[in-house]
FIDRENVO-425370 format. One record per atom (N, C-alpha, C): x, y, z; residue number from 1. Coordinates in nm, 2 decimals. Layout:
# FIDRENVO-425370
X;Y;Z;NUM .
...
This chain:
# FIDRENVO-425370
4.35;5.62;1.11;1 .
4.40;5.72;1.00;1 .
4.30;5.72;0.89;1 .
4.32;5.82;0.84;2 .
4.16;5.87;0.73;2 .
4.28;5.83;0.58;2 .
4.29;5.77;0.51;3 .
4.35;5.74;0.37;3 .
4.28;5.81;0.29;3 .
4.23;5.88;0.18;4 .
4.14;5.94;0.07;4 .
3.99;5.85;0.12;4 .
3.99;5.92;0.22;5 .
3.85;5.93;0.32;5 .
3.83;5.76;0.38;5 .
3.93;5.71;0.37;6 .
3.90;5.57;0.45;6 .
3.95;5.53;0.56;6 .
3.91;5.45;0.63;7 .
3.95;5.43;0.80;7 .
4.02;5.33;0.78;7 .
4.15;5.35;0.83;8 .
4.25;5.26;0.81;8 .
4.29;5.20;0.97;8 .
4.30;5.06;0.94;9 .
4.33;5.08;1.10;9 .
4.47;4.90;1.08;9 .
4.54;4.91;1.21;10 .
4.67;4.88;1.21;10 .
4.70;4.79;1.33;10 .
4.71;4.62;1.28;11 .
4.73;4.51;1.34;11 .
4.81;4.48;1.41;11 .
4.85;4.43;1.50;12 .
4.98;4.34;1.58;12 .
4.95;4.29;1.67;12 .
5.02;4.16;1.69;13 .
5.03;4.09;1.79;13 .
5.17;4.05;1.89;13 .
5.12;4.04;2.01;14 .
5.22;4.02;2.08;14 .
5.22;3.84;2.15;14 .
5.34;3.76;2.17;15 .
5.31;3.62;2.24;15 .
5.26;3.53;2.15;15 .
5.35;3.53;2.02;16 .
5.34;3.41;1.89;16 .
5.44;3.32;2.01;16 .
5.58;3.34;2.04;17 .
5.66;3.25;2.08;17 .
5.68;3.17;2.25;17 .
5.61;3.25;2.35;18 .
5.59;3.18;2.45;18 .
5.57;3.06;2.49;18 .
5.58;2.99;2.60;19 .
5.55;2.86;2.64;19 .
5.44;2.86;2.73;19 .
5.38;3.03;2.75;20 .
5.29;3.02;2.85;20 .
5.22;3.12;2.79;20 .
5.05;3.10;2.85;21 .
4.97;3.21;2.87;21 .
4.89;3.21;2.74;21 .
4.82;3.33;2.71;22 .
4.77;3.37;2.56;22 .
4.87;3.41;2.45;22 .
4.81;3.42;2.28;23 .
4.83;3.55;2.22;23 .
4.73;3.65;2.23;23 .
4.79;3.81;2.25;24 .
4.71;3.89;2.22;24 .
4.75;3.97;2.09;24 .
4.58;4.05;2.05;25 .
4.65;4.11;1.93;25 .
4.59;4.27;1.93;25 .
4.59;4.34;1.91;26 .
4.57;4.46;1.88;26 .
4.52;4.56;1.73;26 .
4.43;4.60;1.71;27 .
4.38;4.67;1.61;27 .
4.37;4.83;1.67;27 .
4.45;4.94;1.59;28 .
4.44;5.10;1.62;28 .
4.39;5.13;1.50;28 .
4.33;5.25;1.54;29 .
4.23;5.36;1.45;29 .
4.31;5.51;1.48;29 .
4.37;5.59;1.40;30 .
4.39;5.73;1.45;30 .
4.26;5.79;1.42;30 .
4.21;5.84;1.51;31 .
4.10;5.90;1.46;31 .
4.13;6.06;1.39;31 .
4.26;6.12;1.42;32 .
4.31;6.23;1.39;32 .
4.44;6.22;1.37;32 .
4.51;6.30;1.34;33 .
4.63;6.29;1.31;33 .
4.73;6.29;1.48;33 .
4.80;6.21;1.56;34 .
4.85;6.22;1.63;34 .
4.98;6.26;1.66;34 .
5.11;6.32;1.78;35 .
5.22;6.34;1.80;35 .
5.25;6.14;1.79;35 .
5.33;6.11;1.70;36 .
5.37;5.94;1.63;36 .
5.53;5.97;1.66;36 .
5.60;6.08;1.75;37 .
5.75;6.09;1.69;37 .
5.75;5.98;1.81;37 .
5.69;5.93;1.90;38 .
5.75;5.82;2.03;38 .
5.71;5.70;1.98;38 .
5.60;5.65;1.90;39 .
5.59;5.55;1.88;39 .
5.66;5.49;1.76;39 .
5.70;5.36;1.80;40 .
5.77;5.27;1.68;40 .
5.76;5.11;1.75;40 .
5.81;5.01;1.70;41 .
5.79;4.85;1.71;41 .
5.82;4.85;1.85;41 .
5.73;4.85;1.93;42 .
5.73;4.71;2.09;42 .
5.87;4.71;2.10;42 .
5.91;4.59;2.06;43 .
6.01;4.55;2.08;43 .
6.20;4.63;2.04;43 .
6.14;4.74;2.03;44 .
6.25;4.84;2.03;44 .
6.28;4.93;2.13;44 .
6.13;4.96;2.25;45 .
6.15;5.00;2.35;45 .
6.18;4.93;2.47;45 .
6.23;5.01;2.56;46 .
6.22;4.94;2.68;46 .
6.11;4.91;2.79;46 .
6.09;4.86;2.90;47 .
5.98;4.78;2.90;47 .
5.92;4.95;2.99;47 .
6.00;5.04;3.08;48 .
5.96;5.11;3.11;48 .
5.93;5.26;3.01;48 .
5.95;5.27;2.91;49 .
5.91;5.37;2.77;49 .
5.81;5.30;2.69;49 .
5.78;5.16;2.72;50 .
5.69;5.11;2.67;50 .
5.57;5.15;2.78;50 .
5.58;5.14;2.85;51 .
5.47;5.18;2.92;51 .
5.43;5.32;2.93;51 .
5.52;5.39;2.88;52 .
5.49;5.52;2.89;52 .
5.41;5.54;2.78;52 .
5.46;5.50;2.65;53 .
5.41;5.50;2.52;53 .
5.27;5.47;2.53;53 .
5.26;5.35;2.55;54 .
5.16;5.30;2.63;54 .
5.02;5.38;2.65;54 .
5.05;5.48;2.78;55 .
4.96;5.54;2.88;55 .
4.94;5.67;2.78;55 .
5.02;5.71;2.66;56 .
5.03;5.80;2.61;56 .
4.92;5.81;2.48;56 .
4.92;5.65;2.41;57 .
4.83;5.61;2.30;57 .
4.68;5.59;2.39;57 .
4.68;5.57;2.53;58 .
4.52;5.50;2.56;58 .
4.48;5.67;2.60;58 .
4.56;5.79;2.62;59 .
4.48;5.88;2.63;59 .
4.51;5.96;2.50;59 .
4.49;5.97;2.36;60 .
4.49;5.98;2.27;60 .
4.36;5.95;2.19;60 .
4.36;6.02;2.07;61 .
4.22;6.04;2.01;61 .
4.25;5.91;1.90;61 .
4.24;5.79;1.95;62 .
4.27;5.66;1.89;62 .
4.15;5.57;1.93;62 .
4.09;5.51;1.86;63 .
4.00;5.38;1.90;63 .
4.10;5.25;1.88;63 .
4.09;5.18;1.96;64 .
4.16;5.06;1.96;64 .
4.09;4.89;2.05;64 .
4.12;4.83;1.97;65 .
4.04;4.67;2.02;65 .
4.16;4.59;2.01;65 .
4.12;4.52;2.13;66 .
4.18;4.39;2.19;66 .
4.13;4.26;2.15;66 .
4.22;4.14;2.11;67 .
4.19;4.02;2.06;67 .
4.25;3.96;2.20;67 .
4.19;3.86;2.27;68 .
4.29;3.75;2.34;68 .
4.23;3.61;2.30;68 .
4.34;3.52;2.28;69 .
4.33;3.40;2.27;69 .
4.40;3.33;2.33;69 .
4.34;3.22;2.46;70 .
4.45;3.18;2.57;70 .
4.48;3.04;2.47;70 .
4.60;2.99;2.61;71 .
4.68;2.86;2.56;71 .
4.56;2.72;2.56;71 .
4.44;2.71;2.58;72 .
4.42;2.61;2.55;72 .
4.33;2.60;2.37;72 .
4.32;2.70;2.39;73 .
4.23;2.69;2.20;73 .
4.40;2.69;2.12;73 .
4.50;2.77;2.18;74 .
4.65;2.78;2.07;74 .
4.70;2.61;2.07;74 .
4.64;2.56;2.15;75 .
4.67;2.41;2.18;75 .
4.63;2.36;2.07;75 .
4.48;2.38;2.05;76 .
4.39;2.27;1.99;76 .
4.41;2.37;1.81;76 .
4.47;2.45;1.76;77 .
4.41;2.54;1.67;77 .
4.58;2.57;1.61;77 .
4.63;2.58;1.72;78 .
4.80;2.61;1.67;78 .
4.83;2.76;1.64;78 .
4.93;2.82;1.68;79 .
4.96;2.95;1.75;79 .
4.93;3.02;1.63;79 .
4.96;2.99;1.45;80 .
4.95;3.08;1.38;80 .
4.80;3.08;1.39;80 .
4.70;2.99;1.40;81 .
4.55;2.98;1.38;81 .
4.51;3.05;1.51;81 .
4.58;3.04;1.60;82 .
4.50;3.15;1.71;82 .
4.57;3.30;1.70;82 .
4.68;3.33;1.63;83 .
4.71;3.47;1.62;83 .
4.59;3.50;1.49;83 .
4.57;3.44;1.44;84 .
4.49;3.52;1.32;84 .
4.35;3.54;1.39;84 .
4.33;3.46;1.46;85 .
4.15;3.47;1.53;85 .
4.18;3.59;1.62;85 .
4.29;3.59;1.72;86 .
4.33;3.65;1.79;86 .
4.32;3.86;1.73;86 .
4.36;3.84;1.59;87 .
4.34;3.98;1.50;87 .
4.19;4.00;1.48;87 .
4.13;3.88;1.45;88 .
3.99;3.95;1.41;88 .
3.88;3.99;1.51;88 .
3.95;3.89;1.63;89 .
3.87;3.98;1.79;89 .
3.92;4.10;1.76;89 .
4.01;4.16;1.71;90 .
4.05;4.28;1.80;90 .
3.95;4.38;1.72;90 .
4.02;4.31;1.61;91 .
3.90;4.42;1.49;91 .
3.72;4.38;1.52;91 .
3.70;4.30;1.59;92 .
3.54;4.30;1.66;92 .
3.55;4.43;1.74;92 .
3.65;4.39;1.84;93 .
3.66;4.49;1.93;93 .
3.65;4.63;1.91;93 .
3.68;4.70;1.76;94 .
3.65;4.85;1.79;94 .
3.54;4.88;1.74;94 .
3.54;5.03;1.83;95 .
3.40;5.06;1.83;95 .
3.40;5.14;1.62;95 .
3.49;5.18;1.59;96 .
3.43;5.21;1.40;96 .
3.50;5.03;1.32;96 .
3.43;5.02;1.20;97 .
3.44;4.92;1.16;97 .
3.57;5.03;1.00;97 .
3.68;4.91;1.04;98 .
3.80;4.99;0.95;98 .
3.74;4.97;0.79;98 .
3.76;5.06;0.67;99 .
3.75;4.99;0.54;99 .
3.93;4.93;0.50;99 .
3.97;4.93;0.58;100 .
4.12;4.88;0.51;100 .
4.21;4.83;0.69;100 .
4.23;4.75;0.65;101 .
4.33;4.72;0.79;101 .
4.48;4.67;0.72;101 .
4.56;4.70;0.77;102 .
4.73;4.69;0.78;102 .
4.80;4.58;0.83;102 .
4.88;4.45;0.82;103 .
4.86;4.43;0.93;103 .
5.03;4.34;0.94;103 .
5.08;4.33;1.03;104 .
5.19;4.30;1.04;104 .
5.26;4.19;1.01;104 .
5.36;4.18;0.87;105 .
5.40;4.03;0.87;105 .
5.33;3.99;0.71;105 .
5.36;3.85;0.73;106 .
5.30;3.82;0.57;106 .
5.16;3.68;0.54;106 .
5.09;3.72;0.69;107 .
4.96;3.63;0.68;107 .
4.84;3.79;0.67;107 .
4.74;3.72;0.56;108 .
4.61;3.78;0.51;108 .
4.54;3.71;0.64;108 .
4.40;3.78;0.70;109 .
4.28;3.72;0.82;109 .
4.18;3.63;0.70;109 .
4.10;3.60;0.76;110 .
3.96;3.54;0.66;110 .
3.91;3.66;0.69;110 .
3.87;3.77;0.63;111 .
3.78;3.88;0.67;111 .
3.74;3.94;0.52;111 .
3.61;3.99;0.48;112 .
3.59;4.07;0.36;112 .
3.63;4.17;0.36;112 .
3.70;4.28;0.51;113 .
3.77;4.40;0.52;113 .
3.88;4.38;0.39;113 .
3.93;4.49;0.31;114 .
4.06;4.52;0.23;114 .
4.09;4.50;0.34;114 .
4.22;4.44;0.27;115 .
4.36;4.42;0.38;115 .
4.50;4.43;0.32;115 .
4.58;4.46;0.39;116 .
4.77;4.42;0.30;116 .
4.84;4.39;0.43;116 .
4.93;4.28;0.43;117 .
4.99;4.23;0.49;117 .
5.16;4.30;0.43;117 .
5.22;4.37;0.58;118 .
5.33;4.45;0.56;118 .
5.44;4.36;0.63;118 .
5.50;4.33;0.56;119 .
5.65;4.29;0.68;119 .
5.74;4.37;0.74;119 .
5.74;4.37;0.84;120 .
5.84;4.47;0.93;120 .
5.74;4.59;0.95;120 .
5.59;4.58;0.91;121 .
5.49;4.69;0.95;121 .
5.50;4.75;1.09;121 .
5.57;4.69;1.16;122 .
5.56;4.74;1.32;122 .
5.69;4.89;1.30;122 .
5.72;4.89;1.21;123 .
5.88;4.95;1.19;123 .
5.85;5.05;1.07;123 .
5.70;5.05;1.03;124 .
5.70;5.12;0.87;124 .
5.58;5.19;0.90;124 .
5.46;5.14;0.98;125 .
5.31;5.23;1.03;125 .
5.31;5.25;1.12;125 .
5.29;5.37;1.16;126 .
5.24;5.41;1.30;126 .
5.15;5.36;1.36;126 .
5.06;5.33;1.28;127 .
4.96;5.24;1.32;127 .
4.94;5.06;1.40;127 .
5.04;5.02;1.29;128 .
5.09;4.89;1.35;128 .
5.16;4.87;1.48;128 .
5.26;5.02;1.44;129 .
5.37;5.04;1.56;129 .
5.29;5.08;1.68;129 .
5.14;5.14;1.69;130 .
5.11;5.18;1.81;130 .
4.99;5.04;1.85;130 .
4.98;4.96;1.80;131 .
4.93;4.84;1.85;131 .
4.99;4.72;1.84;131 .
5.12;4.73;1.82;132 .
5.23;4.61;1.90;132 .
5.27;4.71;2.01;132 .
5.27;4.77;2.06;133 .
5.28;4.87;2.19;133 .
5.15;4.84;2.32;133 .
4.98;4.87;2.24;134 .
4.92;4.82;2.29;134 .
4.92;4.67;2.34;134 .
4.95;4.57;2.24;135 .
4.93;4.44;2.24;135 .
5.02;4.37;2.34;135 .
5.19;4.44;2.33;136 .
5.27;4.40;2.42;136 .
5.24;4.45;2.58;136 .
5.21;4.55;2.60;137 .
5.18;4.58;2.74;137 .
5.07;4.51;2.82;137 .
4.94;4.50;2.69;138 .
4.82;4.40;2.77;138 .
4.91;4.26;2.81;138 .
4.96;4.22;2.69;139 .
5.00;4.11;2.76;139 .
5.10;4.09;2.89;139 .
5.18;4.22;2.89;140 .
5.24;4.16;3.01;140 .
5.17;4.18;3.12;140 .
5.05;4.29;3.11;141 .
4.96;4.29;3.25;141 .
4.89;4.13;3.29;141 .
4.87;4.07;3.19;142 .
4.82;3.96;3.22;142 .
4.92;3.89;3.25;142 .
5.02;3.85;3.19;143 .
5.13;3.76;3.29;143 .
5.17;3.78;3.43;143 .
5.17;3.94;3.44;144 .
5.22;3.94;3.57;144 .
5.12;3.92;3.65;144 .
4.97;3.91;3.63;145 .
4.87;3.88;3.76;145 .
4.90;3.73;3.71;145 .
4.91;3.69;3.63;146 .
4.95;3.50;3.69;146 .
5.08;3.46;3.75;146 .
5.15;3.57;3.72;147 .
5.26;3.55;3.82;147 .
5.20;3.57;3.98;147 .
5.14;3.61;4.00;148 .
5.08;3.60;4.14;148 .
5.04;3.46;4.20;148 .
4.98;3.42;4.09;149 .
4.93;3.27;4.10;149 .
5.03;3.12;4.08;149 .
5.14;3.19;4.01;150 .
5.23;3.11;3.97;150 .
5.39;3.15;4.00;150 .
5.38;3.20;4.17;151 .
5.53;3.26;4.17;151 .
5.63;3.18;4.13;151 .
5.61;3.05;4.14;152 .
5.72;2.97;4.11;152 .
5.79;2.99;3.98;152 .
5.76;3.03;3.87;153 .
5.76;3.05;3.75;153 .
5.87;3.11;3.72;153 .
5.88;3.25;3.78;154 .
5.88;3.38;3.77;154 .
5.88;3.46;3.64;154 .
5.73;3.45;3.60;155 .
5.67;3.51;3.51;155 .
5.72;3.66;3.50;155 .
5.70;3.76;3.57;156 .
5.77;3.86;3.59;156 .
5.88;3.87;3.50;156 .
5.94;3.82;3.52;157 .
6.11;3.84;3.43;157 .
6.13;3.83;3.31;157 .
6.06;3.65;3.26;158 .
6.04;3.63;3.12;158 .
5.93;3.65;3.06;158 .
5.85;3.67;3.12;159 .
5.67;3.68;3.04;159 .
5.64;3.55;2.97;159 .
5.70;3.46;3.00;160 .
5.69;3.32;2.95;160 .
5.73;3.23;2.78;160 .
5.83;3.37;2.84;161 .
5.91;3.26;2.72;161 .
6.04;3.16;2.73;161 .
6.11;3.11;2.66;162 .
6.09;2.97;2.68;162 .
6.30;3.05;2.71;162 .
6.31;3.13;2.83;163 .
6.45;3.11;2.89;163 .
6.50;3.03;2.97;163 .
6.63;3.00;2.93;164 .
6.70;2.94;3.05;164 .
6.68;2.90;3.18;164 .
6.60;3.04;3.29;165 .
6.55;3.00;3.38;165 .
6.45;2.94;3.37;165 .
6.35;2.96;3.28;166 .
6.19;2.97;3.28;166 .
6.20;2.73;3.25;166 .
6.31;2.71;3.13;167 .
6.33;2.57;3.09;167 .
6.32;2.49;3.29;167 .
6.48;2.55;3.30;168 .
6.50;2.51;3.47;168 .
6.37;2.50;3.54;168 .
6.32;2.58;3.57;169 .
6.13;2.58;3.65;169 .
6.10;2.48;3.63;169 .
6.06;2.46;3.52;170 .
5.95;2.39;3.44;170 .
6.00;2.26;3.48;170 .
6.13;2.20;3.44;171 .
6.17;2.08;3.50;171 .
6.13;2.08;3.63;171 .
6.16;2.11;3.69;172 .
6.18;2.13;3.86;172 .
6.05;2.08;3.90;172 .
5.92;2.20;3.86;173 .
5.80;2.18;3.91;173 .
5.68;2.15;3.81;173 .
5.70;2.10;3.69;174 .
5.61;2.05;3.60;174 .
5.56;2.22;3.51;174 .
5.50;2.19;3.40;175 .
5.42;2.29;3.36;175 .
5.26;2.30;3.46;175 .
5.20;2.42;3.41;176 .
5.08;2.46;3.48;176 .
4.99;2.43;3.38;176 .
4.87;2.45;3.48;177 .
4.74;2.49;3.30;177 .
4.75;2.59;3.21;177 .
4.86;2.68;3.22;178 .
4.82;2.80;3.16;178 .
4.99;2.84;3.09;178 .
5.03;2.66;3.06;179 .
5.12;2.67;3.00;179 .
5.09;2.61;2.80;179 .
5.15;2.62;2.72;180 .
5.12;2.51;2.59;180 .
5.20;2.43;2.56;180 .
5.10;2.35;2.60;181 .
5.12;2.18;2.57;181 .
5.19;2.10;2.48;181 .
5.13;2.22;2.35;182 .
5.19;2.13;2.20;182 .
5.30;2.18;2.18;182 .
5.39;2.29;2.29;183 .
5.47;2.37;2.25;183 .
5.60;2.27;2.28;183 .
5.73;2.27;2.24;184 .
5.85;2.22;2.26;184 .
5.90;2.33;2.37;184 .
5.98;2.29;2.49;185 .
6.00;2.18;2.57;185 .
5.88;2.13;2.65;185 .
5.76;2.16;2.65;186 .
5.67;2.17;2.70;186 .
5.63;2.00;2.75;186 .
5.59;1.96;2.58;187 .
5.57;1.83;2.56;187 .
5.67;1.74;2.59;187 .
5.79;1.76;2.63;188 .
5.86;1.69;2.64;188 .
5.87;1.68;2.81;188 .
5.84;1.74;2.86;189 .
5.90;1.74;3.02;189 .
5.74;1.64;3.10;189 .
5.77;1.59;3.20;190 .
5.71;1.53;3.28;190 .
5.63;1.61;3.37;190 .
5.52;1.59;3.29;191 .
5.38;1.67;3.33;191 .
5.35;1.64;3.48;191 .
5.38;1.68;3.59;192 .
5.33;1.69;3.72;192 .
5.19;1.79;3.72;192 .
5.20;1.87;3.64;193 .
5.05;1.97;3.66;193 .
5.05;2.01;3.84;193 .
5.15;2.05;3.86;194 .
5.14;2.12;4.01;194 .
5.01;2.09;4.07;194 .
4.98;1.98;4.07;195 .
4.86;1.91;4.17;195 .
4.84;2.00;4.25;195 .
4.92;1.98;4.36;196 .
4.89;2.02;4.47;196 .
4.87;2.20;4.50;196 .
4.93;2.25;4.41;197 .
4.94;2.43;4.42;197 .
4.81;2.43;4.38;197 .
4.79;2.39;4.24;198 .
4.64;2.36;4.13;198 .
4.50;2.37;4.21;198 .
4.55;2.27;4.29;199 .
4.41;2.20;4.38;199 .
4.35;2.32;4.48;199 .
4.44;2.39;4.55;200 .
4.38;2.48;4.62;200 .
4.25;2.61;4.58;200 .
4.18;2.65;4.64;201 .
4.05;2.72;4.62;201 .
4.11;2.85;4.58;201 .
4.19;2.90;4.60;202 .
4.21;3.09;4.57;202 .
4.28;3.04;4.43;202 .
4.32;2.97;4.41;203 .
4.38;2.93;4.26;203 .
4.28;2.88;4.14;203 .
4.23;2.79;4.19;204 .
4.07;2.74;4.16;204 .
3.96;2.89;4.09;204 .
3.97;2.99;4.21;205 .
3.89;3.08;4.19;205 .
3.99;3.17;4.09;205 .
4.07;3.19;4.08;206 .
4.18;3.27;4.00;206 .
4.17;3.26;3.91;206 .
């Protein structure tokens, strides 16, 4: 979005609360004024209007970057310190450099970009609101290819957060690598590390 001639561009992240996988984050640029009457907060659509939304913002006159930060740096760094890294990949990621970024919630990045941190921004910018849209769909594309690798899980359903069924699993068959460690019930359960699934070569190469 152009502000009194400045490039404004609009933060979010998806997978602060999971027990598995990365956070990703998202940074949007309107480069023009777009149709915004479908887009609003991720988490207000359903998963199949999210995707539509979705397919609707990537062919759109919008520049947009992707941040990902998997579970072993959110280990060592801690989820708020990898969502904030997680924002400033994204803002690497596009191709114009914003003079002002937006960004969801009430943490500032370390960046010399102007910035304002909005609460409930996913619900107040179009901007914010169309990259918790981008943010949440990347991420579930990536869960569901590790649900391939991890049917036992069933990643699919929860996207790895910490449900009822998802607790049940996890007892049953230990956490994976591509779960967090420092996370509660995580640390608490008896780490098996699925040796034996683990060990095999198509997993290995995965």
């Amino acid at each position: 979005m152009l502000d009194d001639n400045q490039i404004i561009a609009g933060i979010d992240e998806a997978g602060r609360g999971p027990l598995f996988g990365p956070v990703v984050a998202c940074a949007v640029i309107f480069n023009q004024d777009i149709d915004t009457s479908e887009i609003t907060d991720s988490k207000k659509l359903s998963p199949i209007k999210r995707r539509k939304v979705y397919d609707l913002l990537l062919n759109s006159d919008i520049d947009y970057g992707i941040g990902v930060v998997h579970e072993d740096v959110i280990d060592k760094i801690n989820i708020l310190n990898a969502t904030k890294k997680a924002m400033l990949l994204s803002i690497e990621d596009l191709k114009i450099k914003p003079d002002k970024i937006l960004i969801d919630g009430n943490q500032l990045l370390d960046t010399n970009i102007n910035q304002e941190a909005i609460i409930k921004g996913d619900q107040k910018i179009s901007e914010i609101s169309a990259a918790s849209i981008i943010a949440k769909v990347t991420r579930d594309i990536i869960i569901d290819s590790y649900d391939q690798i991890y049917p036992m899980f069933d990643l699919c359903t929860h996207k790895g957060y910490g449900t009822k069924k998802h607790i049940e699993l996890l007892n049953e068959y230990g956490p994976s690598q591509i779960h967090r460690f420092t996370f509660k019930p995580i640390r608490d359960i008896n780490i098996k590390r699925l040796k034996e699934h683990e060990s095999s070569i198509l997993i290995k190469y995965a």
